[in-house]
Residue frames as qw, qx, qy, qz and C-alpha x, y, z in Angstrom:
[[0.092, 0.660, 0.244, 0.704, -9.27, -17.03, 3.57],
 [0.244, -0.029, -0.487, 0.838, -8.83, -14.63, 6.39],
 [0.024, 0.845, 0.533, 0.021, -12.17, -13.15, 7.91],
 [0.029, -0.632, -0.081, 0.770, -10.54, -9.58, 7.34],
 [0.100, 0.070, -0.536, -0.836, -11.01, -10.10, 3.41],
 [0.199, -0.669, -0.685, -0.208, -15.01, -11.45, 3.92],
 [0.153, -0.789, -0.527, 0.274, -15.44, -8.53, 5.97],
 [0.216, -0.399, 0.365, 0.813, -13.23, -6.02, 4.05],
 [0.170, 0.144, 0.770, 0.598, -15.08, -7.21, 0.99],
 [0.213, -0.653, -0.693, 0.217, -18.78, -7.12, 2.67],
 [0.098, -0.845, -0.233, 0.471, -17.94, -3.39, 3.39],
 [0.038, 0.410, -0.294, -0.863, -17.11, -2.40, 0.11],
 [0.029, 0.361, 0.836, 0.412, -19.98, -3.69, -1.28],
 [0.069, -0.723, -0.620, 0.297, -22.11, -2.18, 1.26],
 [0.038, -0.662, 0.069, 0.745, -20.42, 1.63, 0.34],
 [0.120, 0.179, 0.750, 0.626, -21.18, 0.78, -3.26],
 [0.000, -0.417, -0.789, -0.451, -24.43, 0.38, -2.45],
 [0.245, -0.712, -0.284, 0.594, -24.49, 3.77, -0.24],
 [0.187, -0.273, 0.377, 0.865, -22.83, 5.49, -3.27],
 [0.013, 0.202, 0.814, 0.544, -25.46, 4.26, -5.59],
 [0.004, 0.701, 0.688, 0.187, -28.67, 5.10, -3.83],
 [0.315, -0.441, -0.064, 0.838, -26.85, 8.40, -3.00],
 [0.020, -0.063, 0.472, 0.879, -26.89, 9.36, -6.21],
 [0.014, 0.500, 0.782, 0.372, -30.08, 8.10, -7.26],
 [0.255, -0.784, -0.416, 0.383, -31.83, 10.37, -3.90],
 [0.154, 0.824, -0.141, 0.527, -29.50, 13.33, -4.73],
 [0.790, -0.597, -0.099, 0.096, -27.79, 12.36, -0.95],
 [0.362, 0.761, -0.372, 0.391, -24.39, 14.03, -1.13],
 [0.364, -0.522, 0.698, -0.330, -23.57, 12.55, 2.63],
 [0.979, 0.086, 0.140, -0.117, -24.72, 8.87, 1.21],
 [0.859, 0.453, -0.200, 0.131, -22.45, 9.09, -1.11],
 [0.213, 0.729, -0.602, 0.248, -19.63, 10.12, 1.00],
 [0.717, -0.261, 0.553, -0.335, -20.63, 7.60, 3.54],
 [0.825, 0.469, -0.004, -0.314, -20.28, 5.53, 0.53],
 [0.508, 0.681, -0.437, 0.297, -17.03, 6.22, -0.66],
 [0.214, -0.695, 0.546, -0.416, -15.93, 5.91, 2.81],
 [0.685, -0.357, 0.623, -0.123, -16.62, 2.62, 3.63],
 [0.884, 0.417, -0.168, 0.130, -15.62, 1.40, -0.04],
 [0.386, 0.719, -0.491, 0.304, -12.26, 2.76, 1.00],
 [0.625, -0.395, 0.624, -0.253, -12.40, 0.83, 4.62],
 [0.934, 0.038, 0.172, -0.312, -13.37, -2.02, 2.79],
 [0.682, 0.476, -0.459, 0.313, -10.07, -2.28, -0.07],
 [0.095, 0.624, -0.696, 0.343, -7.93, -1.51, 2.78],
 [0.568, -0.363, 0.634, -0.379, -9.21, -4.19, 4.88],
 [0.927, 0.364, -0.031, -0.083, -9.31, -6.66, 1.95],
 [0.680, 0.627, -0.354, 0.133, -6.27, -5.80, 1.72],
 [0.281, -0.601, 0.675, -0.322, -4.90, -6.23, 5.33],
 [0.878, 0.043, 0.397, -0.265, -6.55, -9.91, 4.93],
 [0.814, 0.575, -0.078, 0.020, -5.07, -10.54, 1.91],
 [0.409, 0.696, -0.525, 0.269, -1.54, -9.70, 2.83],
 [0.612, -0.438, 0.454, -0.477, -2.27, -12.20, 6.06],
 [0.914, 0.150, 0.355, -0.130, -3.32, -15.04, 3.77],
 [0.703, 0.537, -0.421, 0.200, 0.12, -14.71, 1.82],
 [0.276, -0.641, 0.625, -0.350, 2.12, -14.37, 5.62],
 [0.538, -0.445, 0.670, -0.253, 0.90, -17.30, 6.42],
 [0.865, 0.478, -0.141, 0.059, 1.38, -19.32, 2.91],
 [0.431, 0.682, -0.545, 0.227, 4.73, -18.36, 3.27],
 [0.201, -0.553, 0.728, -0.352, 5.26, -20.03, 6.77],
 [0.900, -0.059, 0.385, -0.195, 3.64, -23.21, 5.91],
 [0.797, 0.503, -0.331, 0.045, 6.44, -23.32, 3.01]]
């Protein structure tokens, strides 16, 4: 597993839980701070993820 999907993942948990206590506060900049690093996070899941097939494919 590539460390860009543990740390891709890691930071969309973390903007979950920015989104969530956004709301709860009334914080309208939590939550975007939220949203924002959920959306770092997929994309770096996903830059990990499309590593850990690259280099499946060259060990075939």
């Amino acid at each position: 597993m590539d460390k860009d999907r543990i740390a891709g993942a890691a930071k969309e948990a973390k903007g979950t839980i920015e989104q969530v206590v956004g709301n709860v506060l009334g914080d309208a900049k939590l939550v975007a701070d939220g949203k924002r690093d959920k959306a770092e996070g997929k994309a770096q899941n996903a830059i990990g993820s499309a590593k850990d097939i690259a280099k499946d494919a060259l060990k075939k």
